[in-house]
C-alpha positions in Angstrom: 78.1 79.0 -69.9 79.0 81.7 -72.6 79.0 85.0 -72.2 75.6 85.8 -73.8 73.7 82.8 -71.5 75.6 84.7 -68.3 74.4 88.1 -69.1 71.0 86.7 -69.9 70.9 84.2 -66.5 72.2 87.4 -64.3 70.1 88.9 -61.1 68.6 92.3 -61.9 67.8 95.5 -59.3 65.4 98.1 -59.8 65.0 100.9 -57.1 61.8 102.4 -57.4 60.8 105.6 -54.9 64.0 104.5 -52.6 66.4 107.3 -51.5 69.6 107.8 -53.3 73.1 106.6 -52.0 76.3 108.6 -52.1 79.7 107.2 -53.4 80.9 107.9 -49.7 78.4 105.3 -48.4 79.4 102.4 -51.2 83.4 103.5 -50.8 82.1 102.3 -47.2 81.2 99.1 -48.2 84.2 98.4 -50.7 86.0 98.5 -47.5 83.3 96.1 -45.8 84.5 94.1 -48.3 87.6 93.9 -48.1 87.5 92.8 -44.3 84.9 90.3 -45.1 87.0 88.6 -47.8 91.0 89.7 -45.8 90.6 86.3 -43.3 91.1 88.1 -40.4 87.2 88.7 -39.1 85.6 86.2 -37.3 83.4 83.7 -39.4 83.6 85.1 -43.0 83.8 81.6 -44.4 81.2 81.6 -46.1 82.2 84.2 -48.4 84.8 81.6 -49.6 82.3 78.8 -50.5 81.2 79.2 -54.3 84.7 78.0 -54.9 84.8 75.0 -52.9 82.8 72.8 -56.0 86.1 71.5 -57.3 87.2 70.1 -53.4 87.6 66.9 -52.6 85.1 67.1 -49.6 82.5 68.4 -52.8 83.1 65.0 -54.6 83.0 62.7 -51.6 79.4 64.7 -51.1 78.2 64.1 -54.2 79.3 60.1 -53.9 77.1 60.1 -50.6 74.4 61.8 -52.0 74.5 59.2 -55.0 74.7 56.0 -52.5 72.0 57.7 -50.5 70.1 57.1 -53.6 70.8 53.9 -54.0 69.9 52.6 -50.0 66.8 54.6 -50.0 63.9 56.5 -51.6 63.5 59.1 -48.7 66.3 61.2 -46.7 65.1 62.7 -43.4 66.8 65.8 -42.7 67.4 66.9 -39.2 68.3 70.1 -38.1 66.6 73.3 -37.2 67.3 77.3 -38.7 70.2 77.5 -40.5 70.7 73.9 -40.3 67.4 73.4 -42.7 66.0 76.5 -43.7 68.6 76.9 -46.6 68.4 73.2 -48.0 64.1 74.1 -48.2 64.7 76.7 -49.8 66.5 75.5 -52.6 65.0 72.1 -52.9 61.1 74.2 -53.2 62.9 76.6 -55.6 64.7 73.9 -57.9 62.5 71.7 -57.6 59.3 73.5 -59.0 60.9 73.1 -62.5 61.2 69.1 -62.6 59.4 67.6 -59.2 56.7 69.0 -56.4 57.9 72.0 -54.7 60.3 70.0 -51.2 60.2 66.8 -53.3 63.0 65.2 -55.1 64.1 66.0 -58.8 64.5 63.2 -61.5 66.6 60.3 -59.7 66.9 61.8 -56.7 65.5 60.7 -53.1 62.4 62.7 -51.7 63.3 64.6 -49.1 61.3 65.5 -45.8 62.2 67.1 -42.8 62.5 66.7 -38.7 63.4 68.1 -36.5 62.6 71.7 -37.0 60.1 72.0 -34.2 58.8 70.3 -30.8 55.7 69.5 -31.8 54.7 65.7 -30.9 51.9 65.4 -33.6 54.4 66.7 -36.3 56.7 64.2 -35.2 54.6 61.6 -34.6 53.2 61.6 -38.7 56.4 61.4 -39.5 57.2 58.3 -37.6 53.8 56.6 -39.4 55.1 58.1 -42.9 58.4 56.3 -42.1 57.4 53.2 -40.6 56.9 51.5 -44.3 60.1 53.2 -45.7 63.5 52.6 -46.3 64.2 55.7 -45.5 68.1 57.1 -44.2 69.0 60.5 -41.7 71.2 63.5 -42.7 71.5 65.1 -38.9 72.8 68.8 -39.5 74.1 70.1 -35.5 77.5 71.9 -34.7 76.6 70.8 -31.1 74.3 67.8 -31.3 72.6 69.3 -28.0 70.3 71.8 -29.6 66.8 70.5 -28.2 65.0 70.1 -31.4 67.1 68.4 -33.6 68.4 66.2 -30.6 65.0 64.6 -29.7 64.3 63.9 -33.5 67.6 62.4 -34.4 66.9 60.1 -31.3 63.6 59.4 -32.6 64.8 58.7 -36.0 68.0 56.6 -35.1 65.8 54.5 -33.0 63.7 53.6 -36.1 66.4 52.6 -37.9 68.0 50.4 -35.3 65.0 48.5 -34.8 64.1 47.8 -38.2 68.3 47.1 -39.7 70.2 46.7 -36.1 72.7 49.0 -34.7 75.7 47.8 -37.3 73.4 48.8 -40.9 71.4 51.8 -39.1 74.7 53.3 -38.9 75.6 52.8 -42.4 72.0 55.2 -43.2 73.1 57.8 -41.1 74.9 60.9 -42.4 76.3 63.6 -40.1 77.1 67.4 -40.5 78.7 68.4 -37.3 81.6 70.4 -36.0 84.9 68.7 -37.6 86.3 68.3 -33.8 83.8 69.7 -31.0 79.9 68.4 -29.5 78.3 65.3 -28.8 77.1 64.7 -32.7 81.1 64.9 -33.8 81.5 62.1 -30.8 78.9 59.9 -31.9 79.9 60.0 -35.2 83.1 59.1 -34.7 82.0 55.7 -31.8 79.7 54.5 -34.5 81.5 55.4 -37.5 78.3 57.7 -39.4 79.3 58.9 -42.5 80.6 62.5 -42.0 80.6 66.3 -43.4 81.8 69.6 -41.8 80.2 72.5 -40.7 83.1 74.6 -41.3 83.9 76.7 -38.1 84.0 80.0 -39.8 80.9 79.8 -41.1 77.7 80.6 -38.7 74.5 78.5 -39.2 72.4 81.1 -41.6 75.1 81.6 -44.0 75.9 77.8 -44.3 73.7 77.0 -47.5 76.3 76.6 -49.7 78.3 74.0 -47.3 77.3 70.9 -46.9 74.6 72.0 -44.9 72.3 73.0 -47.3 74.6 71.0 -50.5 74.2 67.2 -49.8 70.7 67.5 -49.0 70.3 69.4 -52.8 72.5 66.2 -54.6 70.8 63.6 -52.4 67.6 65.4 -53.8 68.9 65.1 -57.4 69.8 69.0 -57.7 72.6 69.9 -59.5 74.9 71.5 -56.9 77.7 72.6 -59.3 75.2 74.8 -61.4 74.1 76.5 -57.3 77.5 76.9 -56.9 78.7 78.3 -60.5 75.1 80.6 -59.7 76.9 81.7 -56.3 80.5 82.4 -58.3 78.4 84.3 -60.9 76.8 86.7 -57.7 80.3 87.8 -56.5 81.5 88.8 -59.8 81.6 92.8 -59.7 79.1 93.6 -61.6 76.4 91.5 -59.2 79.1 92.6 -56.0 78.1 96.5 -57.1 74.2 96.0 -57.1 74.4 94.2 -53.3 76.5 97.3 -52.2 73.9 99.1 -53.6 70.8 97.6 -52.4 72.6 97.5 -49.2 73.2 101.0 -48.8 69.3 101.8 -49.7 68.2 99.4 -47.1 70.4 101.9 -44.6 68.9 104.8 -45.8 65.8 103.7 -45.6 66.2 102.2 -42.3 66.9 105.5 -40.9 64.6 107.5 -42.8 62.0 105.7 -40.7 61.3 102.5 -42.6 61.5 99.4 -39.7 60.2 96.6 -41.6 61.2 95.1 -45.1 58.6 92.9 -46.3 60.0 90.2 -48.7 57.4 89.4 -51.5 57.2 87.2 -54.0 54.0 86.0 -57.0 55.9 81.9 -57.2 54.9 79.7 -54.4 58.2 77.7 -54.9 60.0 80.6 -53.2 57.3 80.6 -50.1 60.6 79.0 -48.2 63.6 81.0 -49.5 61.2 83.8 -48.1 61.6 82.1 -44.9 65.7 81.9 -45.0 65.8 85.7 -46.0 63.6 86.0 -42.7 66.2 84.0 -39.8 69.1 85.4 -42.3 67.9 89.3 -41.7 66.6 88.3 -38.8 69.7 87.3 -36.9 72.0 89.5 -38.5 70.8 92.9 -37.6 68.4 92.7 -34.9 71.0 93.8 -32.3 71.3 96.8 -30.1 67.9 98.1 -31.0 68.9 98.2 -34.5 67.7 96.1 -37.5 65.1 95.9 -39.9 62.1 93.8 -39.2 61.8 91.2 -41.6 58.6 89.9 -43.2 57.4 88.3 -46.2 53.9 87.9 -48.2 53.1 85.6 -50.8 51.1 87.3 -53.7 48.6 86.9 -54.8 47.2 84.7 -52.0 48.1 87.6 -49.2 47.0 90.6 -51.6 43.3 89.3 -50.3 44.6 89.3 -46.3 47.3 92.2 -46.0 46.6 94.5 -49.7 44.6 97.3 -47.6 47.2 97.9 -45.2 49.9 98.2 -47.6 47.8 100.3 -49.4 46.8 102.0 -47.2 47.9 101.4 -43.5 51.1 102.9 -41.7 54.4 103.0 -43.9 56.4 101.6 -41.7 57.8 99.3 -44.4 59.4 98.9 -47.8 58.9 96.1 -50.3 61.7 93.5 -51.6 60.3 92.1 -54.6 61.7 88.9 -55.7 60.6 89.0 -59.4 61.1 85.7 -61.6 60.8 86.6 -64.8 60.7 82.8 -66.6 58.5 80.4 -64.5 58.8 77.1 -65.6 55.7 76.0 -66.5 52.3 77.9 -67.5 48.6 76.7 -68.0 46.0 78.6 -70.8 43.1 79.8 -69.2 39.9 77.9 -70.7 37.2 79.9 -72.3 34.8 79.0 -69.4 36.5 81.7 -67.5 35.7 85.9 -66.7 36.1 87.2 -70.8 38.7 89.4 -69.3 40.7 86.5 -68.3 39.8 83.6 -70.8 43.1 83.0 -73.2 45.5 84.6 -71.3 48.2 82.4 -69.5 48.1 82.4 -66.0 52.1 83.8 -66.0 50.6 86.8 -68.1 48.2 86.9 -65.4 50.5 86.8 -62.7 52.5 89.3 -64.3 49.9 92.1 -64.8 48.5 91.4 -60.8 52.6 92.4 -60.2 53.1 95.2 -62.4 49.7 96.4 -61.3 50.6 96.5 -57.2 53.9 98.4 -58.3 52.2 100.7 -59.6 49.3 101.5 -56.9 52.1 100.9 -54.4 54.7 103.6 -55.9 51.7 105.8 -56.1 51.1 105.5 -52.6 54.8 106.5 -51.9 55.8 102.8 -51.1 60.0 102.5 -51.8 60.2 99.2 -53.8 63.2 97.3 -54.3 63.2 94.6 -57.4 65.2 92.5 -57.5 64.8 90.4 -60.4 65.8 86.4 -60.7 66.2 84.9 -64.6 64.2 81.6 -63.2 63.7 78.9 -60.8 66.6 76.9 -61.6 70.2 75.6 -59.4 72.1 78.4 -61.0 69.5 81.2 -60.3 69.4 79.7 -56.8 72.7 79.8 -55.8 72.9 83.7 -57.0 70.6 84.8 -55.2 71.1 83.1 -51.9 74.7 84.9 -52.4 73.8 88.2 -53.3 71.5 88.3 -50.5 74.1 87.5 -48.0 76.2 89.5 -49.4 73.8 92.4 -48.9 73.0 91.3 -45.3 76.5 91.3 -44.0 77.2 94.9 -45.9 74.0 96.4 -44.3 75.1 94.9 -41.0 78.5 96.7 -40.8 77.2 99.9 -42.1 74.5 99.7 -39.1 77.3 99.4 -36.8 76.5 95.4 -35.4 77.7 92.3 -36.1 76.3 90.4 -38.7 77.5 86.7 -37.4 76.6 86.6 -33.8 72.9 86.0 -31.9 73.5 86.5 -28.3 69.5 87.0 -27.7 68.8 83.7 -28.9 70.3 82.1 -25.9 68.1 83.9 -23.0 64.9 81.6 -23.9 67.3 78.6 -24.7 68.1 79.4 -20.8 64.4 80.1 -19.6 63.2 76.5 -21.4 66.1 74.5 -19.8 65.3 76.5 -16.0 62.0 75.0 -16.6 62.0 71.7 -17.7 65.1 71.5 -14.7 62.6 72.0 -11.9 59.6 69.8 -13.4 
């Protein structure tokens, strides 16, 4: 990429109405930094993974994802928060420039999902949808005991036995599990799946650049060296500065009284990325009675359901805008349309509806903070998914709590296990 096409495909932040942040509070999160990236805190992994694309383990991924291709036209992918939310995200995002937003890019297989709830009619469709495929399983567990993904990777496997015999269903199944540890890494090695690691220094939310989120991308045809080169390009200094700093306005927001950060976005293809930023927030800084509350709107659409109250209900928020400036594709409004409206392109459309809720929200005193992505492509994926974890873990640390642990998520994991025990 050369210098003028980097500059040009580069994220973007605008702080609009947000308090200002001293040169104390970002010397604070140089130092963050520097104990993020030192290798001596507790699953930081993750911040190494942009420059894993040149591993072996990255090749021997790609080569999977390229037989998976070749032994199916559909991968089912098994696995439940971190373990899917990341690898939807990308493949809606990517995919909206070259296939239908959770599809497959050119050449590569369609992907759908299981796994991520307990619902029996969910699963159920899914078992008719399969039953005419040739279809294989990517099962994403550290464990291989986490309830959902358990009961639809038994599910599944029992499809595929039936229909190619134990021997060949094995050959269609592709594990991402702990490289030692947990039921999944047993099974895998007794029946000889094809295997990837979940590394153990990287927690579940910030695993999208791992093979967690990565083989289901290249299985999908996406081009996992350009989300990767996207990621390297988000921890250069310049990118590095303008997470520090939409960190540290996030703080001060935070405890100028703001509780809730709503993520918004005008492209449906980032509906699920939304999602990620959600468990990503979510998990990292809802500790100790501290955290934002994270929440996200897709505009237009919710303009018609939640515009009054950010208009004009309690401010207990601040907006996240992710703003694409190049959408792929764009359709001329016919003449048959409202006069105002007939000509335009729907983008141009899109864009005044934006610009025009920035500026009623700044004029209601709403802080805003743009953040602005070049397009919808691998590269501008991978970017952003790093700057935003880059931002997360900073505005952890400065909120005093750790940013890789979830010890509330166990108590109903308990509760569901107490009763299903005594029935």
């Amino acid at each position: 990429m050369t210098k003028e096409n980097e500059t040009k495909n580069t994220l973007t932040l605008e702080l609009l109405g947000c308090p200002s942040v001293s040169d104390a509070e970002l010397a604070r999160i140089e130092e963050i930094h520097e104990g993020l990236t030192s290798g001596d805190e507790a699953f930081t992994g993750w911040v190494g993974l942009p420059y894993k694309g040149e591993s072996e383990e990255t090749a021997r991924l790609k080569a999977a994802a390229a037989r998976i291709g070749s032994q199916c036209g559909v991968l089912a992918v098994v696995g439940i928060g971190g373990s899917y939310l990341g690898a939807r995200a990308a493949l809606e995002m990517c995919g909206a420039g070259g296939a239908a937003p959770g599809g497959a890019a050119p050449g590569g297989a369609e992907i759908l999902f299981a796994g991520q709830n307990i619902s029996g009619t969910y699963h159920a469709e899914l078992i008719d949808r399969l039953k005419d495929e040739d279809f294989c399983v990517c099962v994403i567990s550290k464990s291989g005991t986490t309830t959902e993904p358990n009961i639809a990777f038994a599910i599944l496997k029992d499809l595929l036995i039936k229909r190619h015999g134990r021997a060949e269903a094995a050959k269609r199944v592709y594990a991402i599990t702990d490289p030692e540890g947990g039921t999944l890494r047993a099974e895998t090695e007794a029946e000889g799946y094809e295997s990837f690691v979940i590394p153990p220094d990287v927690g579940g939310r910030y695993s999208v650049l791992s093979p967690v989120g990565l083989l289901p991308m290249a299985a999908a045809g996406i081009d996992v060296d350009a989300v990767l080169a996207g990621a390297r390009r988000a921890a250069a200094d310049d990118l590095r500065g303008l997470a520090a700093r939409l960190a540290a306005t996030r703080k001060a927001l935070a405890d100028g009284g703001k509780t809730v950060e709503i993520f918004e976005h005008y492209e449906p293809a980032l509906f699920s990325f939304a999602e990620w930023l959600k468990q990503l927030y979510g998990e990292s800084e809802g500790k100790e009675g501290k955290g934002l509350f994270p929440a996200a709107l897709s505009f237009s659409t919710d303009l018609h359901s939640m515009g009054q109250f950010l208009q004009e209900g309690n401010q207990i928020f601040f907006e996240t805008l992710l703003d694409v400036k190049a959408p792929p594709r764009d359709v001329l409004v016919p003449a048959g349309a409202d006069p105002l409206l007939a000509g335009k392109s729907m983008n141009e459309i899109n864009r005044a509806a934006a610009e025009g809720v920035i500026a009623a929200h700044r004029a209601a005193g709403i802080p805003i903070a743009r953040v602005g992505v070049p397009d919808l492509s691998p590269h501008s994926f991978g970017a952003l998914a790093y700057f935003f974890e880059l931002t997360c873990a900073y505005t952890a640390r400065l909120m005093g709590v750790d940013p890789f642990n979830q010890p509330g998520v166990e108590q109903y994991k308990r509760e569901m296990k107490r009763l299903l025990t005594n029935n």
